[in-house]
C-alpha positions as CSV (number, residue, x, y, z in Angstrom):
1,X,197.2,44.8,28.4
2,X,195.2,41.7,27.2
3,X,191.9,41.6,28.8
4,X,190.3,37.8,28.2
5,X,188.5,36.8,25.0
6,X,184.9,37.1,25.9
7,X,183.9,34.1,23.9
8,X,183.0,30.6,25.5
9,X,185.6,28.9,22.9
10,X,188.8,31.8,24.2
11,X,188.1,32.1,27.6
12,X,190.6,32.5,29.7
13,X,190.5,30.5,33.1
14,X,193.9,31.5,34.3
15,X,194.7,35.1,33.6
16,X,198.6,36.4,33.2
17,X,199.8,38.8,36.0
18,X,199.7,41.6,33.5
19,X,196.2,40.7,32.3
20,X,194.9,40.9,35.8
21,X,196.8,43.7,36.9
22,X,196.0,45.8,33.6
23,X,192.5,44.8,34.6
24,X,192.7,46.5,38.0
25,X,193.9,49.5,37.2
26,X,191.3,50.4,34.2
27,X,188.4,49.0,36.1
28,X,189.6,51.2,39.6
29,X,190.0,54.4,37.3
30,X,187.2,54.0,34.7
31,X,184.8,53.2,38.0
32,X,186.3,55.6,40.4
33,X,185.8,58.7,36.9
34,X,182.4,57.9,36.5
35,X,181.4,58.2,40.1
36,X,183.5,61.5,40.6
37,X,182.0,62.6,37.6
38,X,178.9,62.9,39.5
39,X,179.8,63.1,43.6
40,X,182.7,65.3,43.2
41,X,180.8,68.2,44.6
42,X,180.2,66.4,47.8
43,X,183.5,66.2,48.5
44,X,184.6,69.6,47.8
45,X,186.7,70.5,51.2
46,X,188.9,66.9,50.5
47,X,189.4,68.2,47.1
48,X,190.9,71.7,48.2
49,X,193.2,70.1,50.6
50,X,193.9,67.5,48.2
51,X,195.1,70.1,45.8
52,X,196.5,72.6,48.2
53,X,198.5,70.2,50.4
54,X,199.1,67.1,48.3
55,X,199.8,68.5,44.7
56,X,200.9,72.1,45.4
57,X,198.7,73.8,43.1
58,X,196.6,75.7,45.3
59,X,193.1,75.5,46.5
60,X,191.5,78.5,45.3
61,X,189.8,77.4,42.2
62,X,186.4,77.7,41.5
63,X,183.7,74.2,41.1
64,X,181.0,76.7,39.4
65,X,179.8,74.8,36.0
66,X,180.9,77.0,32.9
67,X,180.2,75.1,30.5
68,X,184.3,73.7,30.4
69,X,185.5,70.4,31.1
70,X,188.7,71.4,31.7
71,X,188.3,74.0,34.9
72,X,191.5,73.7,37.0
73,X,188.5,71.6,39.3
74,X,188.7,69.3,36.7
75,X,192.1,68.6,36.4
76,X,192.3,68.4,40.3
77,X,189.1,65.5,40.0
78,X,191.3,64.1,37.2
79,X,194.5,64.0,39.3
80,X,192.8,62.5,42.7
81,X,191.3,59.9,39.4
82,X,194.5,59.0,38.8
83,X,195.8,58.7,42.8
84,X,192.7,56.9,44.0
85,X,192.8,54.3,41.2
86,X,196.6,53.7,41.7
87,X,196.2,53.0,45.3
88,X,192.7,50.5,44.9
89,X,194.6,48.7,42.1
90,X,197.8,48.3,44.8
91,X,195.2,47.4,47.6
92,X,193.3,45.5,45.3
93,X,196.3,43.0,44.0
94,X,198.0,42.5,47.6
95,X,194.5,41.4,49.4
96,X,193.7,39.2,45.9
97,X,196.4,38.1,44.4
98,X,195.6,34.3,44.5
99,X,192.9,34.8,41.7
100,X,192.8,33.1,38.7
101,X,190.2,35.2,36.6
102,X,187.9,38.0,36.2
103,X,185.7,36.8,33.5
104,X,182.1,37.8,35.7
105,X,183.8,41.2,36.7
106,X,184.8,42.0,33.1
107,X,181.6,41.5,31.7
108,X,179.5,43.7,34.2
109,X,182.9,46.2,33.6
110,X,181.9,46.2,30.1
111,X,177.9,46.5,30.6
112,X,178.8,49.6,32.5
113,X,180.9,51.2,29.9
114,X,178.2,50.5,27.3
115,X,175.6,51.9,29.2
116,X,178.0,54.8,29.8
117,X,178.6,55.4,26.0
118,X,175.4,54.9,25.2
119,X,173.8,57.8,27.2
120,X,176.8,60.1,25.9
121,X,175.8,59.4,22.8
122,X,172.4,59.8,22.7
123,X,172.9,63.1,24.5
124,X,175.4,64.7,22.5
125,X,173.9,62.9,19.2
126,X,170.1,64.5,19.9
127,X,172.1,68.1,20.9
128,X,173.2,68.0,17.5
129,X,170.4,67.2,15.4
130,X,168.6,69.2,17.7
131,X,170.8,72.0,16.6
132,X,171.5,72.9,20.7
133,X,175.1,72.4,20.5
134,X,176.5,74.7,17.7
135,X,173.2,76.8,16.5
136,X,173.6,78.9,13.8
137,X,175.7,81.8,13.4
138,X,174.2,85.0,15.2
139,X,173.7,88.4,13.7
140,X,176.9,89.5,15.7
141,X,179.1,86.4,15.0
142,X,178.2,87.4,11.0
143,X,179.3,90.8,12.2
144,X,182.6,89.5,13.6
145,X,185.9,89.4,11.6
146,X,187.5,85.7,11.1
147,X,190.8,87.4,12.8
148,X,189.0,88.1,15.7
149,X,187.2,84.6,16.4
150,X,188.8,82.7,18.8
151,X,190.0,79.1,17.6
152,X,186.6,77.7,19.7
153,X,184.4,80.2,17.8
154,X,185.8,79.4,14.6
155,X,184.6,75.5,15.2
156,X,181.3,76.3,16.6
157,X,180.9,79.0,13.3
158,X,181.6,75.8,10.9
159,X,179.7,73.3,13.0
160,X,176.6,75.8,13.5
161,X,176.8,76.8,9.4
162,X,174.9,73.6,8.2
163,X,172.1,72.1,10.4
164,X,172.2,68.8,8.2
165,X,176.0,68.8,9.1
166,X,175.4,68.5,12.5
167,X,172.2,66.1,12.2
168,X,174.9,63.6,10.2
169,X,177.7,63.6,12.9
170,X,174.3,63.5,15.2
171,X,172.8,60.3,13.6
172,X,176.7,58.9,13.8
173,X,176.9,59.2,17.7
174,X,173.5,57.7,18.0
175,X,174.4,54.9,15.6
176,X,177.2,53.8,17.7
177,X,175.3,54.5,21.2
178,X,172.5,52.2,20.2
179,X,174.6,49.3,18.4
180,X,176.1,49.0,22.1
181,X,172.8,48.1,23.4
182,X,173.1,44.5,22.0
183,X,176.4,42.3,22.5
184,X,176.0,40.9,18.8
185,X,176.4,44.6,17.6
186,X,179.2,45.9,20.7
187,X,182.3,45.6,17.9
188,X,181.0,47.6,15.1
189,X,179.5,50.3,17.4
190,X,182.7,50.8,19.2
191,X,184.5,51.0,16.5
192,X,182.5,53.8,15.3
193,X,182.1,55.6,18.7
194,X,186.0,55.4,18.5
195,X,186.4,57.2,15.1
196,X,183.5,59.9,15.8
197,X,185.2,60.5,19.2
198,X,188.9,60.4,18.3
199,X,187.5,62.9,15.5
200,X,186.4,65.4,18.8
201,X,189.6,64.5,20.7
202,X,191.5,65.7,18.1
203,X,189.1,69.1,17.2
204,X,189.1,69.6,20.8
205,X,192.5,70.1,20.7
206,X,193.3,71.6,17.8
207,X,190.8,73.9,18.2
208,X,191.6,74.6,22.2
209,X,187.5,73.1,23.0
210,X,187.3,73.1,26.9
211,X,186.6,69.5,26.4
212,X,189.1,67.5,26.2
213,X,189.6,65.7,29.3
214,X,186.0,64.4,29.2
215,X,186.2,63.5,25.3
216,X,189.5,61.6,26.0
217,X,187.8,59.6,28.7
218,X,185.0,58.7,26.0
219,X,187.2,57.6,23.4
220,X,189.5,55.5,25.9
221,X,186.3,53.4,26.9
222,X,185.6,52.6,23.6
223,X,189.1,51.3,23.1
224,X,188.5,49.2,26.1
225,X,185.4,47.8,24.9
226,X,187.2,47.0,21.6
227,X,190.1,45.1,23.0
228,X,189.2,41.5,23.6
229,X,187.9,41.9,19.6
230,X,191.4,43.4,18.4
231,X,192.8,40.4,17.2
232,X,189.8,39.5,15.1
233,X,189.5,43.1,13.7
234,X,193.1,42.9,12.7
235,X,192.7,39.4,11.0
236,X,189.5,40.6,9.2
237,X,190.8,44.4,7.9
238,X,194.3,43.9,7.6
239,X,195.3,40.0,7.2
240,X,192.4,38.9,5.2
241,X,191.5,35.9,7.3
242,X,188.4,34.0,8.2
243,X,186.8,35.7,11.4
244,X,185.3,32.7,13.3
245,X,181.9,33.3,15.0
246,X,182.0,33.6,18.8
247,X,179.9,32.4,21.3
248,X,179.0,35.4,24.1
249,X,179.9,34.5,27.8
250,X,177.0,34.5,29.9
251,X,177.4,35.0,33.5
252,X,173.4,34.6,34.1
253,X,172.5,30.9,33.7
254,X,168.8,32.1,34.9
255,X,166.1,32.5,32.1
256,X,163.7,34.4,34.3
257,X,166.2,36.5,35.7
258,X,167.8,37.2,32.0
259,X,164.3,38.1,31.1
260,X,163.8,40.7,33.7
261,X,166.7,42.9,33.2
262,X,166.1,42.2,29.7
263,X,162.4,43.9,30.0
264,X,164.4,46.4,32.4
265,X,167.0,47.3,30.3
266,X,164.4,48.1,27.4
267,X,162.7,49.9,29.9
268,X,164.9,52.4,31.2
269,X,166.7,52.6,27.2
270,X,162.8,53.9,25.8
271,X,162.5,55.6,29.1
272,X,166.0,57.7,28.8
273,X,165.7,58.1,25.2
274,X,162.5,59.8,25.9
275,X,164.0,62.5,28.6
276,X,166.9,63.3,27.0
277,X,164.6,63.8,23.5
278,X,162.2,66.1,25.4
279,X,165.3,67.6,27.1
280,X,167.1,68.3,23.9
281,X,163.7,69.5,22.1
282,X,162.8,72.4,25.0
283,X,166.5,73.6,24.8
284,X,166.0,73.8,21.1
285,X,162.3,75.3,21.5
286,X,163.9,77.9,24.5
287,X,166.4,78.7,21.9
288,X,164.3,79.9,19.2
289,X,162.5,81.7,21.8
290,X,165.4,83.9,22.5
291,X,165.8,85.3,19.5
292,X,164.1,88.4,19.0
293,X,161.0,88.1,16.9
294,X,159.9,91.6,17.3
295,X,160.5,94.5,14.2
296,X,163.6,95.7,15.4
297,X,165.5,92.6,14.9
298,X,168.1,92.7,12.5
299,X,171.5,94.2,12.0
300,X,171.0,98.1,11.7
301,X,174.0,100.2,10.3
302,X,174.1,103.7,11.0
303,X,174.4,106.3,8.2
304,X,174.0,109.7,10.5
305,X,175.0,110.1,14.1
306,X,174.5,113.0,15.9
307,X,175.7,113.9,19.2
308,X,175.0,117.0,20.6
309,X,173.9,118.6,17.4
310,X,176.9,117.8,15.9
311,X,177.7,115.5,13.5
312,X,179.9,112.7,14.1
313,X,181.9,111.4,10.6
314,X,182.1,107.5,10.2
315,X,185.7,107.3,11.1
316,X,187.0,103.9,11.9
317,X,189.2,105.0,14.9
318,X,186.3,106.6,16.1
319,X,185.4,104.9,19.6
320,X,182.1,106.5,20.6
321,X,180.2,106.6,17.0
322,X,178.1,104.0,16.6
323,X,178.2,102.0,13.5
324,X,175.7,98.8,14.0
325,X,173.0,98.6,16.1
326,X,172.5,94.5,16.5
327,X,169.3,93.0,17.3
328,X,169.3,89.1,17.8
329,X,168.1,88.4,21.1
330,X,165.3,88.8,22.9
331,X,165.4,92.3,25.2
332,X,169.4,92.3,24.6
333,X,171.1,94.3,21.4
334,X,174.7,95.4,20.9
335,X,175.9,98.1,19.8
336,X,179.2,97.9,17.5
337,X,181.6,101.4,17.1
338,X,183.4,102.3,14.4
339,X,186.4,101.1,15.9
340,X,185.0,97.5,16.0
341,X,184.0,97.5,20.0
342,X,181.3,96.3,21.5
343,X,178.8,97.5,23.5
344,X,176.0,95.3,25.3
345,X,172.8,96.2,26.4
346,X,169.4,94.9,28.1
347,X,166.9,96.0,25.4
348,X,163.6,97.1,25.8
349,X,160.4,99.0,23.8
350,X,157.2,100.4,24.2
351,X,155.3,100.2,20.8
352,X,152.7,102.2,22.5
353,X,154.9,105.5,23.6
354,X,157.5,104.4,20.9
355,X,160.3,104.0,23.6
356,X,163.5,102.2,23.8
357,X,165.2,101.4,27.1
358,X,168.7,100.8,27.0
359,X,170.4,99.2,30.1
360,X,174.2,98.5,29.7
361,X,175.4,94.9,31.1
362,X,177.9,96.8,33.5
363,X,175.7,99.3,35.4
364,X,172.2,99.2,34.7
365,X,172.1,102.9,34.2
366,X,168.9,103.1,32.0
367,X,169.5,105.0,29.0
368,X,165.9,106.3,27.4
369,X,165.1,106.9,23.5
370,X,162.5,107.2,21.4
371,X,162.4,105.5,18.3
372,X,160.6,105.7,14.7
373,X,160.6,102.9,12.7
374,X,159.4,103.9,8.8
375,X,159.6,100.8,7.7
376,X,161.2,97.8,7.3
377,X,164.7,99.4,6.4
378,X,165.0,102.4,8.6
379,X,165.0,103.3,11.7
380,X,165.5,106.8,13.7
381,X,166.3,107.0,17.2
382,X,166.3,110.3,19.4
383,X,167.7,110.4,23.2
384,X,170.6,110.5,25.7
385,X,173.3,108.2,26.5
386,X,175.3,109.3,29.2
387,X,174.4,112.7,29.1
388,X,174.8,113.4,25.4
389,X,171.9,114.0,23.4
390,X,171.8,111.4,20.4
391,X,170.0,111.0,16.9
392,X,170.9,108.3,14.7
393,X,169.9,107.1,11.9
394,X,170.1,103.7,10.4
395,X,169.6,101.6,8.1
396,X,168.4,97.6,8.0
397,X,171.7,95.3,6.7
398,X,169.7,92.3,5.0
399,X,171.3,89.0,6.2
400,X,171.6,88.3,2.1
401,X,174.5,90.5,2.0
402,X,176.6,88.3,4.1
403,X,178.6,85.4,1.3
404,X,177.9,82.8,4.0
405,X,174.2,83.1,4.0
406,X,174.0,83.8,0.3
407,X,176.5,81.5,-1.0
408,X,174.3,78.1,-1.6
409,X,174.7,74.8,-2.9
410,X,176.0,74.0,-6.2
411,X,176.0,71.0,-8.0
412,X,178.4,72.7,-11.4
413,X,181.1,74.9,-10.2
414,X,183.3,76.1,-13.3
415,X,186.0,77.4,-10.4
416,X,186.6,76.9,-6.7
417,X,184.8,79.7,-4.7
418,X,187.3,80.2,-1.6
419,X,186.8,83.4,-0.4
C-alpha cells in the first residue's frame, strides 16, 4: 500500500494500480465501518439472513447493547464490513479504472478519520479522568479472591486502583485527539494515538476485554493516517536524516469558504467537547450517587449467627451461614457465606421502625428484619429469611484492613513489597 505524499512538492499525479486499488479498499471498509457502526440496527432482518444464509452461523443472536464490542452481532456487522467493502472496491475499479489520482478524495478520507479519532479520544480520554471507566474497587471486589477475578476484572481492578493512573492514560488519549485537529500537528498525534491504542489492543487481548474489534479498528486508522509520513518518520528516528518541511495540499483554493468551515470546525470541536464533558461529569456525579451513603454502608462480618435458636459455627463449607453482609450501593447489599457465595439483594430501611427489607434479585420475595445499629462497628439484626428465624450479629470490617487501600506511596523502600 502507498497512499500519495500529501505534500505539494510529493504529490503524486499518476497513482500505481496498487496505490489506487489499496486506496479503494481502505476507503470502502473504513467508510462502510463507521456508517454500520451507527445504522446497523436499521438493517437488522438483512443482517440475520445475511448470517443465517450467507455465512452459516445462524441468526439467532441477540443486537441488545451489553456493554461488548465483540457480541456475535458484532462479528456478523464486521463480516458483512468486510463483504460490502470487497464488492464496492471491485465495482468501484471496473466503472473507474481510467483515473489517474485520488489526491481530493484522500484528503477529505483523512479529515474523516481525524474527526473520527478525535471524538474517540476525547470520549474515552474524559471517561477516564472522569474515573467512569474503571472506578475504584468496590467493597465486594476487595472482598473477592484474585483466583476468582476473571482476567477482565483483574484489568479493571488495576486500572480503577489509582485515579491519577487513569487521568494520565486520560490526558494521553486527549493529547493525541486534539493534535489531529490541526494538519501541522496530524504526525505526532497519530503516532501517539497509535502507541496508546496498540497498548489497548494488546490489553484487550490479553486480558479477554470485549473490545477488541472496535480497538483494532481505532488503531488501524491511525496507521492509515500515518502512512504517507512513514518514510519521513523512518528517516528522522531510525536513519538520522534531514526531514524536509512539507507544504500541505489544499483542495480549497477559496479563502471565504476555508474560513467558514474553519469557524465551523471550531464550532462543533468546543461544542462536542462540551457534551461529552457534561456527559462524562453526570456519569461520574450518577456514580457517586449510587453508592450508599447511609450508616449501614460498609463491609459487615458476622461473628454470631443464629438460626432457629441455634447456633450456626463459622464453618467454611458452610453454605447457608452468613459471613459478610456488604453494603456499597445504594438500596442493593450482598450477602457473602462461608463458603464464599454470593447472595444479592434489593436493600431497604426504615430508620423510623428500624426495619430492613431484603428483596433477593431472583424472586422478590421480601424478606423483613429489624435492625440495631450501636454504633459505628456493630450491628444486630433479628428476622426471617425463608422461613427461618435469624439473629446475627456483626461487626463493621474497616476498609484499612485491606493491603490495597492501606498500602501507600513510598518514596524509600528498603525491600520490594509484592504481596
Amino acid at each position: 500500500m502507498k497512499f500519495a505524499m500529501e505534500s505539494v512538492k510529493h504529490q503524486k499525479t499518476n497513482w500505481s494500480i496498487i496505490d489506487k486499488i489499496a486506496f479503494r479498499v481502505f476507503f470502502s471498509y473504513v467508510i462502510l465501518f463507521i456508517l454500520l457502526l451507527f445504522t446497523a440496527l436499521l438493517f437488522e432482518g438483512f443482517l440475520r439472513w445475511f448470517a443465517d444464509i450467507f455465512l452459516g452461523w445462524g441468526s439467532d443472536f441477540s443486537t441488545e447493547s451489553t456493554g461488548s464490542g465483540d457480541r456475535s452481532f458484532d462479528y456478523v456487522r464486521f463480516a458483512l464490513n468486510l463483504v460490502l467493502a470487497l464488492l464496492v472496491s471491485i465495482i468501484w475499479t471496473v466503472a473507474d479504472r481510467k483515473r489517474h489520482s485520488y489526491n481530493t478524495l484522500f484528503y477529505w478520507f483523512q479529515v474523516i478519520l481525524r474527526v473520527a479519532l478525535f471524538i474517540a479520544m476525547l470520549f474515552y480520554g474524559l471517561a477516564k479522568v472522569f474515573n467512569g471507566q474503571f472506578g475504584s474497587p468496590s467493597l465486594e471486589l476487595l472482598m473477592q479472591p484474585v483466583g476468582e477475578m476473571s482476567p477482565m476484572g483483574l484489568a479493571w481492578t488495576f486500572m480503577g486502583y489509582s485515579l491519577a493512573y487513569s487521568i494520565f492514560i486520560g490526558f494521553i488519549e486527549i493529547l493525541g485527539g486534539v493534535l489531529l485537529l490541526y494538519r501541522k500537528t496530524q504526525t505526532i498525534g497519530s503516532l501517539i494515538i497509535v502507541g496508546v491504542m496498540t497498548n489497548v489492543v494488546v490489553m484487550n487481548l490479553i486480558y479477554d476485554i470485549p473490545v477488541k474489534l472496535f480497538s483494532m479498528h481505532l488503531t488501524l486508522m491511525a496507521i492509515i493516517l500515518l502512512w504517507p509520513d512513514r518514510y519521513r518518520i523512518i528517516n528522522m528516528f531510525f536513519k538520522n536524516k534531514t526531514v524536509e518541511k512539507i507544504e500541505f495540499y489544499k483542495p480549497l483554493a477559496n479563502g471565504t469558504l476555508k474560513k467558514v468551515i474553519r469557524g465551523g470546525r471550531g464550532f462543533v470541536v468546543v461544542l462536542l467537547t462540551l457534551i461529552l464533558i457534561v456527559q462524562c461529569f453526570v456519569q461520574f456525579e450518577l456514580r457517586e450517587q449510587l453508592k450508599s451513603k447511609s450508616e449501614f454502608y460498609g463491609i459487615w462480618e458476622s461473628q454470631l449467627f443464629i438460626k432457629n435458636k441455634d447456633t450456626i459455627p463459622p464453618l467454611l463449607t458452610d453454605t447457608y451461614r452468613w459471613r459478610y453482609l456488604i453494603v456499597d450501593l445504594k438500596k442493593k447489599a450482598a450477602i457473602k457465606k462461608m463458603n464464599d457465595s454470593i447472595d444479592r439483594y434489593q436493600f431497604k430501611f426504615d430508620t423510623v421502625q428500624k426495619k430492613i427489607v431484603f428483596n433477593r434479585e431472583a424472586d422478590l420475595i421480601p424478606q423483613h428484619f429489624f435492625y440495631n445499629l450501636n454504633d459505628d462497628t456493630t450491628l444486630e439484626l433479628k428476622g426471617v429469611l425463608d422461613g427461618d428465624s435469624l439473629q446475627v450479629y456483626f461487626k463493621r470490617k474497616p476498609e484499612s484492613d485491606f493491603r490495597l487501600i492501606n498500602r501507600k506511596f513510598h518514596w524509600v523502600n528498603e525491600s520490594t513489597y509484592n504481596y
